[in-house]
C-alpha atoms as a printed R data frame, in Angstrom:
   type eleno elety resid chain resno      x      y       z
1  ATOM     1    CA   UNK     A     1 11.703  3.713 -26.795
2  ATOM     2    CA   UNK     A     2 11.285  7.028 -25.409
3  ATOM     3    CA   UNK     A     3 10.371  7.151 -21.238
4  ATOM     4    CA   UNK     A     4  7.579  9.078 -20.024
5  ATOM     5    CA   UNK     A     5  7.997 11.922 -18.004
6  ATOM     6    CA   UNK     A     6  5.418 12.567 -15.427
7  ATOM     7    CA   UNK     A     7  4.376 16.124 -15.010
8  ATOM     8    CA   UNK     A     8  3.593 17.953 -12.160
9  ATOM     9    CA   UNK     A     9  0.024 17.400 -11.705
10 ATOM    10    CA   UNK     A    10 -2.947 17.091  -9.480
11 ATOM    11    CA   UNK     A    11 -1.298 14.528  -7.448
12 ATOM    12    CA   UNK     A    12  0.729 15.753  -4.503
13 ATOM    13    CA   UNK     A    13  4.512 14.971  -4.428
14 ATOM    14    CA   UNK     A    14  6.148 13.009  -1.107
15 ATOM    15    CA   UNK     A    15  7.446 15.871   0.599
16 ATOM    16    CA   UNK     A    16  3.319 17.327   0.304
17 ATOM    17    CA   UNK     A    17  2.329 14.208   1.435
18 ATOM    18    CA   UNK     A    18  4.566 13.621   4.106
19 ATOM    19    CA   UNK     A    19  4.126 16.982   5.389
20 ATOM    20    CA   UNK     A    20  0.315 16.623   4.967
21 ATOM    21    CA   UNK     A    21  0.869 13.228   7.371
22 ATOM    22    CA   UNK     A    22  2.574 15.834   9.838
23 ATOM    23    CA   UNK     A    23  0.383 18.636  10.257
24 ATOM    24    CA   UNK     A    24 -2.535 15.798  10.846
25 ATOM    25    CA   UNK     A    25 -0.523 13.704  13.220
26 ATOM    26    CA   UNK     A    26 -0.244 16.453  14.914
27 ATOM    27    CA   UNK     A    27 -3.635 17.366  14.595
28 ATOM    28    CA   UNK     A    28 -5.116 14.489  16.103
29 ATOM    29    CA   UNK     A    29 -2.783 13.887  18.629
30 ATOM    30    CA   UNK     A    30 -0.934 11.274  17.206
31 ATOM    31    CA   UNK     A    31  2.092 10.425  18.340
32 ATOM    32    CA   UNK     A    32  5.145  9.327  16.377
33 ATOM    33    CA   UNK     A    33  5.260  6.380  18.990
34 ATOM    34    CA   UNK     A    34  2.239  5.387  18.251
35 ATOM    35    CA   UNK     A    35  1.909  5.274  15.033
36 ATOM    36    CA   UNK     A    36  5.094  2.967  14.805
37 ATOM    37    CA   UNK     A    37  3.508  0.762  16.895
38 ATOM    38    CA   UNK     A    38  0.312  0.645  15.265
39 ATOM    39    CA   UNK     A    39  2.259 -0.214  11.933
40 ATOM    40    CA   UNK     A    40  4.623 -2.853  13.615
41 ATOM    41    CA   UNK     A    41  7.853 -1.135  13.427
42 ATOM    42    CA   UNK     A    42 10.296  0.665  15.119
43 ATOM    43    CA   UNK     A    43 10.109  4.062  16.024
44 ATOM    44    CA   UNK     A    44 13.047  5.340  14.892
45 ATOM    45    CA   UNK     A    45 12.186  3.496  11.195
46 ATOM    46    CA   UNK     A    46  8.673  5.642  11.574
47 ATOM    47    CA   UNK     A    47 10.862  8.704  12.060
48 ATOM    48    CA   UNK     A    48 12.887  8.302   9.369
49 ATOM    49    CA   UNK     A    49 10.342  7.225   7.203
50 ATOM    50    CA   UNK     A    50  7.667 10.150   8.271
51 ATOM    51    CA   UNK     A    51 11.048 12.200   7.342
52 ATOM    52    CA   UNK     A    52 11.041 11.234   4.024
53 ATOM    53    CA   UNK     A    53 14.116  9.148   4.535
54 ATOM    54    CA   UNK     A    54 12.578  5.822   4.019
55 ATOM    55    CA   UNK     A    55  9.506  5.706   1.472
56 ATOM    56    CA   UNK     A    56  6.714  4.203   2.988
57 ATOM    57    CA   UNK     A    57  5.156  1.300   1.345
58 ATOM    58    CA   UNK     A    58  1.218  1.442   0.241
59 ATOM    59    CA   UNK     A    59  0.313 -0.559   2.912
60 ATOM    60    CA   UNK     A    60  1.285  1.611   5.631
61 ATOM    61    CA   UNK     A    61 -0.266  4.687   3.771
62 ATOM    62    CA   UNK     A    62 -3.054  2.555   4.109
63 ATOM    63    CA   UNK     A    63 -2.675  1.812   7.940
64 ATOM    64    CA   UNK     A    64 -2.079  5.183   8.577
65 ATOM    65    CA   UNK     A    65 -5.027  6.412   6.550
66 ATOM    66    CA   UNK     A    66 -6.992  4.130   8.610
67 ATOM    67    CA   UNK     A    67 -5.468  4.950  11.976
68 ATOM    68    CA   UNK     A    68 -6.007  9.069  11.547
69 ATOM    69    CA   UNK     A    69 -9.272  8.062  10.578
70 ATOM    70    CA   UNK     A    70 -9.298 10.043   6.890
71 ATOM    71    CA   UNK     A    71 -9.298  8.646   3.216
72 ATOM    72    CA   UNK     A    72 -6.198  7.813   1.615
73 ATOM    73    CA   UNK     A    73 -6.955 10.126  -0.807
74 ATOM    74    CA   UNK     A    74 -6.625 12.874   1.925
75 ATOM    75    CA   UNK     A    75 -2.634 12.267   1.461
76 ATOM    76    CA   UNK     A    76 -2.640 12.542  -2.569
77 ATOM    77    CA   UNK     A    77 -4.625 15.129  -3.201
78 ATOM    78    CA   UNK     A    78 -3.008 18.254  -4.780
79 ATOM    79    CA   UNK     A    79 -4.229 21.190  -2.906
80 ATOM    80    CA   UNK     A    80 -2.680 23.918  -5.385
């Protein structure tokens, strides 16, 4: 059975999404602190993760989503 490759689409890869998360951290005065806090976790683990180090699960794309105040879909949208 033959595996399907994905091609590069109208969703936006991790490294767009995670520097998407950036810029509008940043934008709102978010700070990497608080963020980990507001997702239960350490900040270092946010660090990495925001880094692109650890993935992040749904859930906290979720969180987050809801903490910047913005739709998920603000995240996986392809802006090319």
């Amino acid at each position: 059975m033959k595996r399907k490759v994905m091609k590069k689409g109208k969703i936006a890869d991790i490294k767009e999404m995670l520097d998407r998360l950036k810029a509008l951290r940043k934008e709102k005065n978010l700070g990497q602190e608080y963020i980990a806090e507001q997702l239960g976790i350490d900040s270092t683990t946010y660090i990495e993760k925001e880094n692109g180090l650890i993935p992040m699960t749904i859930k906290e794309w979720l969180q987050i989503s809801n903490i910047a105040e913005v739709k998920l879909l603000y995240f996986l949208k392809d802006n090319s």
